[in-house]
N, C-alpha and C positions, 0 to 999 in steps of 0.2 A: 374376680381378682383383676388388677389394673393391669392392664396392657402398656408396656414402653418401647418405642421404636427400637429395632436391633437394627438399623443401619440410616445412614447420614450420606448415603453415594450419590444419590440426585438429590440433598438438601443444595440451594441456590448458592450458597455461600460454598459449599466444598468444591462445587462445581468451578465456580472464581476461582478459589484458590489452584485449584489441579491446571486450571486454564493456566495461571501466572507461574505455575511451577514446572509441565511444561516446556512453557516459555524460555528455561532457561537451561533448556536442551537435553536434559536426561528424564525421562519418563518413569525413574524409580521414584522421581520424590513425591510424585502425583500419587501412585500406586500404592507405594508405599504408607500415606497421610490417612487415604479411604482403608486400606488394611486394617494400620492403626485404629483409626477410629470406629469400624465396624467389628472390631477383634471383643472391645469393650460392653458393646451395648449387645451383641449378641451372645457371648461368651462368660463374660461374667458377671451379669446381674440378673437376680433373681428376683419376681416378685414376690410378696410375701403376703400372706392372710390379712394383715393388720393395714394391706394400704402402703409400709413401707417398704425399702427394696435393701435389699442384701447383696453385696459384692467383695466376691471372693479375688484376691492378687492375681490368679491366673492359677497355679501349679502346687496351690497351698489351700484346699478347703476353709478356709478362715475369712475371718472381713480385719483388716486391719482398719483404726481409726485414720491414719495420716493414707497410708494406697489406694483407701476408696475416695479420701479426699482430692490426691491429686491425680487419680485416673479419671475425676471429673471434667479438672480447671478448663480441659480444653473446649469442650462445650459450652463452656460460657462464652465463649467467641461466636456462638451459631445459633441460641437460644432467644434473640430479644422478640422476634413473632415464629416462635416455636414452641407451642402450646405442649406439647409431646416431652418435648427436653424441659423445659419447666420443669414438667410434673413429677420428671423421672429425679432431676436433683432433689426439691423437697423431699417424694419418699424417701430418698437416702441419708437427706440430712435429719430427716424424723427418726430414722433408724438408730443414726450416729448421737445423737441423743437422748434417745433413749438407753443405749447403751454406755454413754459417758456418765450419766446420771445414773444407771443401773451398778456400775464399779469405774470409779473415776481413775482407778490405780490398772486399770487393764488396758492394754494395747490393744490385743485382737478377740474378737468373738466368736460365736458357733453361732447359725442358725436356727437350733431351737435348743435348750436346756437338755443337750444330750449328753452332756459329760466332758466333750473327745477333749483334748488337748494335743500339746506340744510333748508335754512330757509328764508324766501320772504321779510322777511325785510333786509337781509343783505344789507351795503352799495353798493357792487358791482355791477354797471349794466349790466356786457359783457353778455349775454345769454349765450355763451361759458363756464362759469364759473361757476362750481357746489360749490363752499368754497373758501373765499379771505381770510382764515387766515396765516397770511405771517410766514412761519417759515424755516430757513436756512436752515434746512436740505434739504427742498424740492428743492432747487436749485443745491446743494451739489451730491444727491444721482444720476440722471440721470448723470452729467461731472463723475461720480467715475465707472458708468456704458458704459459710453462711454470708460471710455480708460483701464477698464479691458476687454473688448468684445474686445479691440483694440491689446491688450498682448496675450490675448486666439486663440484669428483666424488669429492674421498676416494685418485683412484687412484694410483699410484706407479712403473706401467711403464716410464714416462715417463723420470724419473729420473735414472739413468745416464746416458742419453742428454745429457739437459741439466748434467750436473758433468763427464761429458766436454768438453762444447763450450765450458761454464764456463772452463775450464784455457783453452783456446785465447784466450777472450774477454779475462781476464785477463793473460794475456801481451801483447794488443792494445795493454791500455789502460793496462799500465804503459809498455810501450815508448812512447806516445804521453804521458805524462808529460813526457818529456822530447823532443820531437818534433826539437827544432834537434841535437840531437847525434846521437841514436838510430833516430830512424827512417831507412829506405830510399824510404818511401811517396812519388809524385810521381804527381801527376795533369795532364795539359794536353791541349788539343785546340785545333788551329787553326780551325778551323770553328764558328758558333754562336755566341749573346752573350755578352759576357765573363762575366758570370755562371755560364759552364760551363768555365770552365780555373781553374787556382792560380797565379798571379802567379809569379814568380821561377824559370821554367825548371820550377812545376810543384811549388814546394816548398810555396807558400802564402807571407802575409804574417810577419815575423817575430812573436816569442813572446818571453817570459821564465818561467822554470819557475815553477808556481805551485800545484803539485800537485792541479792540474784537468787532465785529461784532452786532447790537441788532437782536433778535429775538420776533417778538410776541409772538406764542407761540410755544408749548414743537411739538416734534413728534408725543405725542398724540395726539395733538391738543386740548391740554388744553392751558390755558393762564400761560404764565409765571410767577412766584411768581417775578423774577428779571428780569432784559432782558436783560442778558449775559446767554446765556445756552453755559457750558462749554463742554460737548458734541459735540456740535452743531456746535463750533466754531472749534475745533479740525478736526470736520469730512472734515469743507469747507477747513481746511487748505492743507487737505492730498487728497479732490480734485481739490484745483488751482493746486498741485508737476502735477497731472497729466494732468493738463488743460498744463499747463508750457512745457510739454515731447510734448502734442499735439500740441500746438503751433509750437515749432518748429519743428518739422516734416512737417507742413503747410508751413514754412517761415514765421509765422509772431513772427519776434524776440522782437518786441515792447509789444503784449500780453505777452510773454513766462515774458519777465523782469517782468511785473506789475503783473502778477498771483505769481509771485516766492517773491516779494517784499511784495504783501498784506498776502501770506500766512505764512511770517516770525512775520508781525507784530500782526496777530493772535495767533503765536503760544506766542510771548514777551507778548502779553495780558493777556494769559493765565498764563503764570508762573508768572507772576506781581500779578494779581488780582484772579487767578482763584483757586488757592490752600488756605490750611486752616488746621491749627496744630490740629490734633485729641486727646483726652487724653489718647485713649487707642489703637489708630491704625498709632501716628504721621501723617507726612504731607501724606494728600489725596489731590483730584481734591473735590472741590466743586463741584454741580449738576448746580447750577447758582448764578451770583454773581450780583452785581450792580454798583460795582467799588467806592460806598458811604460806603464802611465798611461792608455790609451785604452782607452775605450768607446762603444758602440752601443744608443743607447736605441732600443728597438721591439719588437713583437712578431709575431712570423710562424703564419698563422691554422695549419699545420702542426704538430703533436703529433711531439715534446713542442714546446709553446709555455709561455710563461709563464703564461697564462691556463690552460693543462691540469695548473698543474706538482697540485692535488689527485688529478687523476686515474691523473698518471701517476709522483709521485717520493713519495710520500709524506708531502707538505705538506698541513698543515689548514684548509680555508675559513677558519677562524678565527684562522690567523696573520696578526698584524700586519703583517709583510713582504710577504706576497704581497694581502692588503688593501688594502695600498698601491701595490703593482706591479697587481694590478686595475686599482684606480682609473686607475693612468697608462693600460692596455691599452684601457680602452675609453672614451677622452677622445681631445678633437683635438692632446692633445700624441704622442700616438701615431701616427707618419706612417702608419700602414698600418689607421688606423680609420677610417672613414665613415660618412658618416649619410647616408641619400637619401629620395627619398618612398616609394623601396618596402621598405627595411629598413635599419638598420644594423649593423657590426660590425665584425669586423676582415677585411682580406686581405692580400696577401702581395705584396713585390716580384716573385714568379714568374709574377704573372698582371698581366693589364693593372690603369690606376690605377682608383680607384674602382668597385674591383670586390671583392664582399663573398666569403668561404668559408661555405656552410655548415658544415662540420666545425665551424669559428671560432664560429657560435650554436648551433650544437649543443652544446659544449663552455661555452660563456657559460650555458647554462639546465641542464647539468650540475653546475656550481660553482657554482650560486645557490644559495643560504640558504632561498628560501621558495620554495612551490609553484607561488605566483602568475607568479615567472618564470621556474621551467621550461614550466609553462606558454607562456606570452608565446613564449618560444624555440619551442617546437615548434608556435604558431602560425604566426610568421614562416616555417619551414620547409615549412610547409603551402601556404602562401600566395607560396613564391616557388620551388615546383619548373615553373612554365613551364606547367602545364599537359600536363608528361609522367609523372608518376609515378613520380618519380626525381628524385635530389639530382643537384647539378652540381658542378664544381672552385670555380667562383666565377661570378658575377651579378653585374650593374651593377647599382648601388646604385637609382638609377630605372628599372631596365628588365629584370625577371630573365630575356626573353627572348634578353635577349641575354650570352648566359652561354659559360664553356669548358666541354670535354669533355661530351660527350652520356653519356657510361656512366663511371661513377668510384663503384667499389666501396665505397671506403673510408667518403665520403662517405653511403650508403645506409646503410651501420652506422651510423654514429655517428648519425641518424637512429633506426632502431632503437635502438641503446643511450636516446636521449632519451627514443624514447616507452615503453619499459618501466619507464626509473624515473618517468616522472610517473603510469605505472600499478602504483606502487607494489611491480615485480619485477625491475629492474634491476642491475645490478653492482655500485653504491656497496658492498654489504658484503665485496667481494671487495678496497677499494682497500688497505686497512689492517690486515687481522682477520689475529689469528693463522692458522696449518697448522693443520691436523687433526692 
């Protein structure tokens, strides 16, 4: 069975960065980055029989599609002569396609075809299948992981694997084009807050075609209030651009057209239907729409969020649109932002009220403009893990001892990802840059 490093504390590059971090005179952020990043590789990845690797969130036996993707991203800042890290992304990205292709309509999996789930009544039979709640992003974030691992290292193995799963992905999201006619999908569960079933026998709330993509539910994996999340449709746009690069590179010019063609008519959905006149911040991005006239101003601290859409769709810090949908995401017109004595920022209807995400300032000092407040962010983050060494799901805004989930992967990355770019070796040049 293959061997993967479980720690990164004398890789040359982490060593820089702790040097430059350090530097600027608190020695948690140092500490903190190697934590981070050795939390991941020793803790939550498994290797597995077939060659590929398994990675559970932290505190949740499961692999989600989008958690193991971005408990990655930050590796890819450390990988270009690191034969070891390589090898460990492909197994996962083998994994994560395997599994997308195995049920395109499931978020997260089990290990081996043991049954377990989330919850025993879910409609889903595969044993495979730890959560069938279908949401775009989960498709999205593994193709965005593939062809930035593919910009970072040069390699190509990868490839096939991902315009194989591409087809399948595609097929997903034109059928979900048209969700009220075409789809089969239905998700419900009698148990649990309503924010865990789809209204209407399990269909969701109604739609009008809009040629955005439908989603059930949010990246929380809450249910959608609409089922257009405009996030969500942005994020798959910006990875068909990069399905399209891998396609051709494979030779298949047929996928590259149809990935380049659906990702245009996401992005025309989105500025059709997806924006919304603010009275005091003008035109923003809606959070979700329905294409019947309603919409959902907010922002969920979850990626893709609107405050991520730089990181994750291929929008510029310096667009006006999202400038302006900024401005609303971290103001009090934004229900899910907070400001307390111990930080503020955004959190999520999925955790209690007044309660901040890291990911959310992680992500806010990511798509700063000046250093000063990424900075500020990876302060905050320093200053509000409790005094364990580790990020959480969310913190009371005055109290980060009193926080959800004690072990949450995702969060410790995005951590890392912070503190390598304010030590000037982070992923910013992977968000946009041409293939090799």
């Amino acid at each position: 069975m293959m061997q993967f490093p479980t720690s990164v504390e004398d890789h040359p590059l982490v060593r820089r960065a702790v040097r430059h971090l350090d530097g600027l005179g608190d020695p948690r952020y140092g500490q903190l980055l190697v934590r981070c990043l050795d939390d991941t590789l020793a803790r939550t990845i498994r290797a597995m029989p077939d060659g590929s690797a398994f990675v559970v969130t932290g505190d949740i036996p499961a692999m989600w599609l989008r958690d193991s993707s971005t408990q990655l991203m930050p590796y890819l800042a450390l990988l270009r002569d690191d034969k070891g890290l390589q090898d460990l992304v492909v197994a996962v990205l083998e994994r994560q396609f395997d599994q997308i292709r195995r049920a395109p309509y499931a978020n997260a999996f089990n290990p081996e075809p043991s049954g377990r789930a989330h919850d025993s009544e879910d409609l889903c039979e595969d044993p495979w299948v730890w959560e069938e709640k279908y949401e775009v992003d989960s498709l999205a974030f593994p193709l965005l992981l593939a062809h930035r691992f593919w910009r970072a290292s040069g390699r190509t193995d990868h490839l096939d694997g991902a315009v194989r799963t591409a087809r399948a992905v595609l097929t997903v999201w034109r059928t979900e084009q048209d969700h009220e006619h075409l789809s089969s999908y239905r998700f419900s569960r009698s148990s649990g807050p309503a924010s865990d079933t789809l209204p209407d026998a399990g269909r969701g709330t109604p739609v009008a075609r809009t040629g955005m993509t439908w989603s059930g539910f949010r990246p929380s994996d809450d249910a959608c209030t609409y089922g257009y999340n405009v996030p969500a449709n942005l994020c798959a746009a910006a990875a068909l651009d990069g399905t399209a690069e891998m396609a051709h590179r494979t030779g298949d010019t047929a996928l590259a057209e149809e990935a380049t063609a659906l990702a245009a008519e996401l992005r025309e959905g989105v500025a059709r239907h997806g924006t919304v006149d603010h009275p005091d911040h003008g035109t923003i991005y809606a959070y979700e729409v329905n294409g019947l006239g309603n919409a959902l101003l907010m922002d969920d601290a979850n990626m893709p969020s609107l405050l991520s859409l730089p990181l994750v769709a291929n929008v510029s810090t310096a667009d006006p649109l999202y400038r302006a949908t900024r401005a609303f995401v971290l103001s009090p017109a934004n229900p899910t932002w907070y400001r307390g004595t111990a930080a503020e920022g955004v959190g999520s209807p999925h955790t209690p009220e007044e309660h901040i995400w890291p990911i959310a300032i992680a992500v806010e000092g990511l798509t700063a403009d000046d250093d000063a407040a990424r900075l500020a962010a990876l302060r905050a983050l320093a200053d509000t893990d409790a005094g364990t060494g580790a990020m959480h799901e969310s913190f009371h805004k005055d109290d980060p001892h009193r926080f959800t989930r004690h072990w949450f992967s995702w969060a410790n990355a995005m951590y890392a990802e912070l503190a390598l770019d304010v030590a000037g070796l982070g992923t910013r040049p992977l968000w946009s840059r041409p293939s090799p």
